[in-house]
N, C-alpha and C positions, 0 to 999 in steps of 0.2 A: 229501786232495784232495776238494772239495767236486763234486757229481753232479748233475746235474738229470735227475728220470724221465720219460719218455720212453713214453706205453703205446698200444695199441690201444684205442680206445674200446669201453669195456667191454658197450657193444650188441650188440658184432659180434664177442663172443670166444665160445669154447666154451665157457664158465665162464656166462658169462647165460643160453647154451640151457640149460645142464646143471639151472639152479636156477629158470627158468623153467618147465622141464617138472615140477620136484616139485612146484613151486604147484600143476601142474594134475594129480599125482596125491594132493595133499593132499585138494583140494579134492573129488578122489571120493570117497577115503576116508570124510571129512565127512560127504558125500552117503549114502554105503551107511550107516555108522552110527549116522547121527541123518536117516532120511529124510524129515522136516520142512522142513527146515535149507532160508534162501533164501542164496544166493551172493553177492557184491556184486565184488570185482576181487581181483588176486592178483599182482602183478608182483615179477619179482626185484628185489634195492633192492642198495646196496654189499656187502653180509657174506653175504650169503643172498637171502629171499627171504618172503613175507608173504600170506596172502590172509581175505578179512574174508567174516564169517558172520553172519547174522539167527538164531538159532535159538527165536526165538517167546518165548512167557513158560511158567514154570511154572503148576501146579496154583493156586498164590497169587497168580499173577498179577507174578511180578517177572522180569524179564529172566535166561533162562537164559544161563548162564555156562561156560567147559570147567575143569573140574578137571585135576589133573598125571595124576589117571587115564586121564581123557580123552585126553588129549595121549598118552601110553602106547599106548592103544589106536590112536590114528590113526597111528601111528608102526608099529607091529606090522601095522595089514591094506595101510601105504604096501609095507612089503619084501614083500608076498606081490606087489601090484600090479606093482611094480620087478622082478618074479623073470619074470613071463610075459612081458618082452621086448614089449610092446605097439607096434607102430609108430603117428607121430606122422602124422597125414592132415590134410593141409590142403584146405579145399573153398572156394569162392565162392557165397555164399547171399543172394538176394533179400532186401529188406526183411520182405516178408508171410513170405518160409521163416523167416528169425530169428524175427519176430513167433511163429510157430508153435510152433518149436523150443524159445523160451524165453518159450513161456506161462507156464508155474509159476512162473517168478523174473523177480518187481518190478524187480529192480534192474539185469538185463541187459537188460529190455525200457525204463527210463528211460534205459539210456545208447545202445539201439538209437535213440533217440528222439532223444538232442542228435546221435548220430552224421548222421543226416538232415537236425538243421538245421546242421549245422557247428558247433554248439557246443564240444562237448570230443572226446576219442577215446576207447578203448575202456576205457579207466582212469580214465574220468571224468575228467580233466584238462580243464581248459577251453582250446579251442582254435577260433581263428579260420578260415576257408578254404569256400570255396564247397560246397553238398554236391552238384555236378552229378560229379565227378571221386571219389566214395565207393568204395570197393570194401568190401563187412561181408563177413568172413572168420569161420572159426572152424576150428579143430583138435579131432581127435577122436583118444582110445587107447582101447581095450577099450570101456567102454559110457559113458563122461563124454567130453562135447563143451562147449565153451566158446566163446563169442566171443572172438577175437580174431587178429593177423595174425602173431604168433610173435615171433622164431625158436625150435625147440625144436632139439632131437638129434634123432636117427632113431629111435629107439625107446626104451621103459623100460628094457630090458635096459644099458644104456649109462652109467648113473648105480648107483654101487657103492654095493649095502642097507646098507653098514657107515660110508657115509660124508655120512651129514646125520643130522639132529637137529633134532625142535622143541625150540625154548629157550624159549619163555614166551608165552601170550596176555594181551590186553590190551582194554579195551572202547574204542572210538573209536564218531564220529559218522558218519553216512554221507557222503561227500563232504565231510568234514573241517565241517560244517556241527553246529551245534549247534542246530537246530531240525527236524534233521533223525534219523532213525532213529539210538538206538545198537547197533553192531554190536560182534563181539566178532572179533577180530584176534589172528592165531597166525602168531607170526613161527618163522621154523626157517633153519636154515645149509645148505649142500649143496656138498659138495667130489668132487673128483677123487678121492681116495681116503683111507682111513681114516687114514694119516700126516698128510693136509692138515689133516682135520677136528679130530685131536686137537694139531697145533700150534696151530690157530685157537682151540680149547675153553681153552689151556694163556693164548694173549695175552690173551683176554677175563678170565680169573683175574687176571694181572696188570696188564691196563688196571682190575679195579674195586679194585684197592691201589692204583695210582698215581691214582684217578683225582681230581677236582682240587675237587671238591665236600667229601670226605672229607678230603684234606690237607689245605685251606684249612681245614676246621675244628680237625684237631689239632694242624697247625701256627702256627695265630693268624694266616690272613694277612689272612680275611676272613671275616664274616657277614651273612646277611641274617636281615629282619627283618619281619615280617608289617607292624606300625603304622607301619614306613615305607614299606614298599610295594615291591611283586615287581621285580626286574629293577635294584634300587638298590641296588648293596652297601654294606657300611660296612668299610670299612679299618681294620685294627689293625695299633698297631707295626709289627708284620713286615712284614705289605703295603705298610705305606707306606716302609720302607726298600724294596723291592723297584722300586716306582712310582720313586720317586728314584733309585736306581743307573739303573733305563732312562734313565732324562731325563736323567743326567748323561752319558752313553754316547752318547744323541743329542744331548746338546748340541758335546759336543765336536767330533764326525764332523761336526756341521752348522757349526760355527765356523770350521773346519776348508775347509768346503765355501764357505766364503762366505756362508751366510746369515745371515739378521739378525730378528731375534727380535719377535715383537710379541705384544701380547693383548689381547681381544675380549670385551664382553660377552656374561653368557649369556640376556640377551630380545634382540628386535630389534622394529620396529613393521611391520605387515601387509604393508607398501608394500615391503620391501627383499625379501620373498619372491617378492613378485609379479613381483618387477624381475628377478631373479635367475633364473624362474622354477621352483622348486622348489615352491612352493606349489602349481598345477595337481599336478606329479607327485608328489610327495609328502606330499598332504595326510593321507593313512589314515594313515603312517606318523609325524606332528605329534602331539603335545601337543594340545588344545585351545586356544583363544587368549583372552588376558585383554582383560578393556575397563577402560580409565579415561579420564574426559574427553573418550570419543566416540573414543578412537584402540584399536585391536587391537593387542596385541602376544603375540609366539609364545616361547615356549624355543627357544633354535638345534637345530635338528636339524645342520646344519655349520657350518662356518668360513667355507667361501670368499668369500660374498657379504660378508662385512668386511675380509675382506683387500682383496675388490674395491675398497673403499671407500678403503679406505688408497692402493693404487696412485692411486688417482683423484684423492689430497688435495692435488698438485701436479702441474705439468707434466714431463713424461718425458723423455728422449731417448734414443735410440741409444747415447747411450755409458752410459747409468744400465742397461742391457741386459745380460746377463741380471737380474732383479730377484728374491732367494729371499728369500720374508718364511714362517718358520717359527713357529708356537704350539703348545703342549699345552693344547689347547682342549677343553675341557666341550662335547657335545652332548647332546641328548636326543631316541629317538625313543620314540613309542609301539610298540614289536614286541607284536605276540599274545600273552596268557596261556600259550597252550600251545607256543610258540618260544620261549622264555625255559627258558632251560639255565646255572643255574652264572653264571661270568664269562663265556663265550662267546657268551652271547646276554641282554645286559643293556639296560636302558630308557636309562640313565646312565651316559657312556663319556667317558672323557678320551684323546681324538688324538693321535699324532703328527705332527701335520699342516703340509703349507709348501704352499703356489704358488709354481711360479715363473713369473715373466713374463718373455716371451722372443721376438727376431724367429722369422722363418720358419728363416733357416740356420741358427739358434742351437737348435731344438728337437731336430735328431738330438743334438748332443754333451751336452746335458742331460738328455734321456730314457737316452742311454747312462751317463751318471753315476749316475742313479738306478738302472737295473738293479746296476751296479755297487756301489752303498751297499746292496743287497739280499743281494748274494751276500757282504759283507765280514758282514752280521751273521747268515747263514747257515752260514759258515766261525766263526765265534765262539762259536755255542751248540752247533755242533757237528748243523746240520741238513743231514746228505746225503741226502735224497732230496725233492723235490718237482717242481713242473710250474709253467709260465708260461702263461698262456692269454691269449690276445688274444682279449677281447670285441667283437662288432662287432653294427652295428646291423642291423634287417629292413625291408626298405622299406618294406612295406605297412603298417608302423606309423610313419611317417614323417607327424607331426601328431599323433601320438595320443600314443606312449609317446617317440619322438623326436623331436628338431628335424627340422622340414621343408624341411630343405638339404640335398637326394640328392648333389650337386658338393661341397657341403664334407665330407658324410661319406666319400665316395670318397679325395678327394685327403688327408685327415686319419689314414683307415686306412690307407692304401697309408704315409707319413709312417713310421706305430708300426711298420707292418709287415718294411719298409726297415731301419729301427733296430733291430726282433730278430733279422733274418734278421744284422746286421752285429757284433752285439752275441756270436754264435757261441751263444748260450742255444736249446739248442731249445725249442721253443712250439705248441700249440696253437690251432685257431680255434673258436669259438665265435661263432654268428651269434644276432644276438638278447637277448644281456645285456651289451651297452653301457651309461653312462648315458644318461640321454637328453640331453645335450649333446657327446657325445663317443666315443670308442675309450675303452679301457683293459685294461690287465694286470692280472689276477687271479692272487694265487699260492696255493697251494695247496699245505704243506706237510703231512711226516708225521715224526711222533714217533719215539723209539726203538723203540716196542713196533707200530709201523703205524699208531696211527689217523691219519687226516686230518684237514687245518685248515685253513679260511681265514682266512690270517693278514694279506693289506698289498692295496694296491692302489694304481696307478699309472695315473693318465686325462691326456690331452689334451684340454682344450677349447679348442670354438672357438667358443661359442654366447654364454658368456658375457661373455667380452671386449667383444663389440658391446653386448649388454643395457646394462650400463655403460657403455657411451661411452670405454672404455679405448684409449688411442691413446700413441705415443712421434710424437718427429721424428725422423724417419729422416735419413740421410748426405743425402740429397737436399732435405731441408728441407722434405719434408711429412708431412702424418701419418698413419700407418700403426697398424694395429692389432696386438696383442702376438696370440702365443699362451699360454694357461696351460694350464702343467703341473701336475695335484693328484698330490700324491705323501705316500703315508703307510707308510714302510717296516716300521715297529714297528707298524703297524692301529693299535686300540683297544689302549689300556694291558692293560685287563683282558681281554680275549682273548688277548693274547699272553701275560701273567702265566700265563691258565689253562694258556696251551698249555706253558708251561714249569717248570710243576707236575709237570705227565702228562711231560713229556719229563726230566725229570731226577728223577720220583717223589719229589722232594722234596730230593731229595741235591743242592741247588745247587754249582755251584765256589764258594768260599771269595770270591772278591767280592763277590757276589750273594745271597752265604748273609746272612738278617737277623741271625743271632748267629753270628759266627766262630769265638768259640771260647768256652770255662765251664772256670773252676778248680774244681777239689773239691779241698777238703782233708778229708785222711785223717781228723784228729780237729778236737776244738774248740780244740785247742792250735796250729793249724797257719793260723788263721782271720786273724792277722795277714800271713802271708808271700802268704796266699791276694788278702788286699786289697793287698799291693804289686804283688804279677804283673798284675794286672788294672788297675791304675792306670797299671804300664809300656805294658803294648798300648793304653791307651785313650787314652794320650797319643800313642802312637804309628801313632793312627789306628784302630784295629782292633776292632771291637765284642766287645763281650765283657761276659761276667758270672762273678763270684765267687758260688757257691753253697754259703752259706751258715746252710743251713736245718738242721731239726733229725733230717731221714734219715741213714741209713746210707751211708758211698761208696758202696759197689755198688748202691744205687739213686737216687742220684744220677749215676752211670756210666749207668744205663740211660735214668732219665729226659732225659739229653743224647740220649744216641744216638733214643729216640724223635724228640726235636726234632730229628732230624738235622743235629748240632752239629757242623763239619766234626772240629775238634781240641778233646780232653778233656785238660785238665793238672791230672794228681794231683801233688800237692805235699803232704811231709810230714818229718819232723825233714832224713833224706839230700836231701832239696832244698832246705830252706831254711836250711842249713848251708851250701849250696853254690851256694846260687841257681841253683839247677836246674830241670828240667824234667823229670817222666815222660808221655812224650806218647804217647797212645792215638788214632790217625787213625782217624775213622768208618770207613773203606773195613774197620777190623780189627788194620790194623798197630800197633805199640806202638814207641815209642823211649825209652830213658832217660837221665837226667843228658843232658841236653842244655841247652844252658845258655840262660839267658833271653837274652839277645841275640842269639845264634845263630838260634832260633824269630822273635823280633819281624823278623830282616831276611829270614827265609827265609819267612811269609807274610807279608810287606810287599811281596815280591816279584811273589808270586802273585796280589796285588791290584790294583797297579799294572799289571801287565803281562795281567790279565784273564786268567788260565790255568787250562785247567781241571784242572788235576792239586794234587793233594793235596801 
């Protein structure tokens, strides 16, 4: 039975004070044993917790660095800090008192400075908001005081010496800026107690086995390539059976659904962006644009504005209502050098992507559909725990980062809102990461081993419809403007491939798996019966390979199970006297004389019916 999590925003739990207050007894420690050292910010982040150091240059003049010594030692004077029980004081401090306070450190006295003009907050984030309504706060334990407004615990004593860990430094830029100072960054974990820490120490061991950068290379499913360029993978065999089972899974649920299938080119010319409006908001995020013949044209960073164009290639009606035009469409955006991760965060992504265009009453029972085709491919891979979040916009960016229609974004969230609350899915809100045409659902799923993913997303628009001129005739004989739904349940092929790397380590179910099964025959006398077995399954639908090389079985047996082969058939004289099967299941299991027919209906079965059992 499939779950959706449900949490306390993790601002407001024990768990943020807890690893909020080691930052800032990190950061003493820092302080007492390199008292040079300038401070820069230090907030808890998902796993733990992080805070960045200036620590000047050596003798030669190169950026000093913390050794695993280092880290040792700040680890070692943290539990003596953590032992005296220090209470956490919160004060209220003047401009000119911070000024004072934190003469010595650059870097609390330039975010005192955006704090004044309403720039960013006390993390250097950049943040809009008048500075008449400022409050600069700062907390103090034992003899280190920090800017900022908390939450912590009540004292050091309260966070158990035996239950955090720094895990590794890292040199970053100051405010993520690269012409700005680089700083060196010491991330570390911090639990409730030493059982927490060491289950946590125990998933990061097995999230860096499963994790999906390393499988994809030993399992063939992708690589990347410097002379092609970051963020662009290149597909191998495997991968691209993989790509293909998805596409064939959403073709069918989508055929199934009604929709109806188109495809788009991958440029478009300057003018379809503009129209669309993506271009203002998403230009950083574009390609560059080409010129021939005095016209611009871009890479699609999305689909929708050609579907637009499609709806638009004839007249509509009411009964053409609801309209689902679905592609696996190619986009391209430019992401940052240093947000490019793997498949999860690539330049070059293939969509599952549909609009559907639809009246007003028609938007609840097709947004419920859509939640619906979420939780069916949720129950399939076998992902019980995630969260829905309805994204909603901020007025006072209403022209700037969204459309400025306060009435359509009103009555368009209340719409999604209506439909989760009826949908029985619980959900979160989130104010401020809408697109800027729209509401939408963010899902946010997690793997076997915990980590998190943003994997689909689900928007209503209302902005675009009019851009285009998109209109039906209504029952009444005039014309009315549709709503569209962007709905992309599978995300990014390649995000979701990555995310099902790490969630199955590799070990896909037997549909999914790019080789199903590998004969080994015992000797080179058995190399005939080996090429009939594999000729029956692969008539029989079933991928497979006869291995036939010049190793030993038993490493031929192994080199399957590295490729995470679901099923190994050793065939040898007692098999092929009997058209047999010795079948060795990755899970471990072993079965013999099992007869070739018996096997081809009994994974014929399992792949048909998408099962994930062996």
């Amino acid at each position: 039975m499939q779950t959706v999590e449900s949490m306390e925003p993790y601002e407001q739990s024990e768990l943020y004070k807890l690893r909020h207050t080691t930052a800032h007894v990190m950061a003493q420690a820092v302080l007492e044993l390199f008292p040079g050292a300038k401070i820069g910010i230090g907030p808890p982040i998902d796993d733990g917790f992080y805070y960045d150091f200036d620590l000047g240059e050596d003798d030669n003049g190169r950026r000093r660095t913390f050794t695993a010594a280092d880290l040792e030692r700040i680890e070692k004077r943290m539990r003596q800090i953590l032992a005296g029980k220090h209470p956490l004081r919160y004060r209220v401090v003047t401009a000119d008192e911070a000024r004072e306070l934190f003469q010595d450190q650059p870097y609390k006295l330039e975010i005192i400075e955006g704090l004044l003009r309403g720039e960013f907050n006390e993390y250097g984030d950049e943040e809009e908001g008048p500075a008449a309504d400022l409050v600069i706060s700062t907390y103090r334990h034992d003899t280190f005081e920090d800017l900022c407004k908390g939450p912590h615990v009540a004292h050091t004593g309260l966070i158990p010496v035996d239950a955090f860990q720094l895990m590794s430094s890292a040199a970053t830029y100051w405010r993520g800026d690269e012409s700005r100072p680089m700083l060196q960054r010491i991330y570390g974990t911090a639990w409730f107690s030493k059982k927490d820490l060491k289950r946590h120490l125990q998933l990061l061991e097995e999230a860096k086995k499963r994790d999906h950068r390393k499988l994809g290379r030993e399992l063939e499913i992708y690589i990347m390539d410097e002379e092609v360029g970051p963020g662009l993978p290149l597909w191998l065999p495997n991968g691209v059976i993989l790509r293909e089972e998805l596409e064939k899974l959403a073709f069918e649920l989508e055929d199934a659904g009604g929709y109806q299938r188109v495809a788009t080119p991958h440029i478009a010319k300057e003018e379809l962006y503009l129209r669309s409006g993506h271009l203002p908001y998403y230009t950083e995020s574009m390609y560059p644009p080409m010129e021939r013949e005095d016209i611009r044209y871009y890479l699609k960073p999305m689909n929708c504005p050609f579907h637009h164009k499609i709806y638009a290639s004839k007249p509509r009606s009411y009964r053409d209502l609801p309209l689902r035009l679905a592609e696996f469409g190619m986009v391209y955006r430019y992401e940052q050098s240093g947000e490019l991760f793997g498949l999860m965060r690539v330049r070059g992504a293939e969509q599952n992507d549909a609009h559907i265009y639809c009246a007003e009453d028609q938007v609840e029972a097709e947004f419920m559909a859509v939640i619906d085709l979420y939780r069916y491919y949720f129950e399939l891979f076998g992902i019980d725990r995630y969260v829905m979040r309805l994204s909603l916009h901020e007025k006072r960016e209403l022209g700037i980062k969204y459309a400025d229609d306060e009435a359509a974004w009103l009555k368009t969230e209340d719409i999604v809102r209506q439909v989760m609350k009826a949908s029985g899915v619980p959900f979160e809100e989130a104010r401020g990461e809408a697109a800027f045409y729209g509401p939408k659902i963010d899902v946010q799923a997690w793997s076997v081993i915990g980590r998190e993913f943003s994997l689909a997303t689900n928007q209503v628009d209302f902005v675009q419809p009019a851009r285009f001129g998109l209109t039906f005739t209504n029952r009444d004989g005039q014309p009315e403007m549709p709503y569209c739904i962007h709905r992309a349940p599978l995300g990014a092929h390649e995000r979701y491939i990555g995310f099902l790397i790490e969630h199955y380590g590799g070990n896909f179910p037997v549909w999914l798996a790019p080789e199903q099964a590998r004969v080994i025959p015992i000797t080179d006398a058995h190399h005939e019966y080996a090429r009939q077995v594999a000729a029956r399954l692969h008539e029989a639908g079933i991928r497979v390979r006869a291995d036939l090389g010049n190793d030993r079985m038993g490493n031929k047996i192994r080199a399957a199970q590295g490729m995470k082969v679901p099923y190994m058939l050793i065939v040898g004289d007692q098999e092929a006297a009997a058209e047999t099967l010795a079948v060795r299941y990755r899970d471990g299991e072993q079965r013999n004389d099992m007869g070739l027919g018996e096997f081809v209906a009994h994974v014929g079965k399992r792949i048909r019916t998408r099962s994930p059992e062996l």
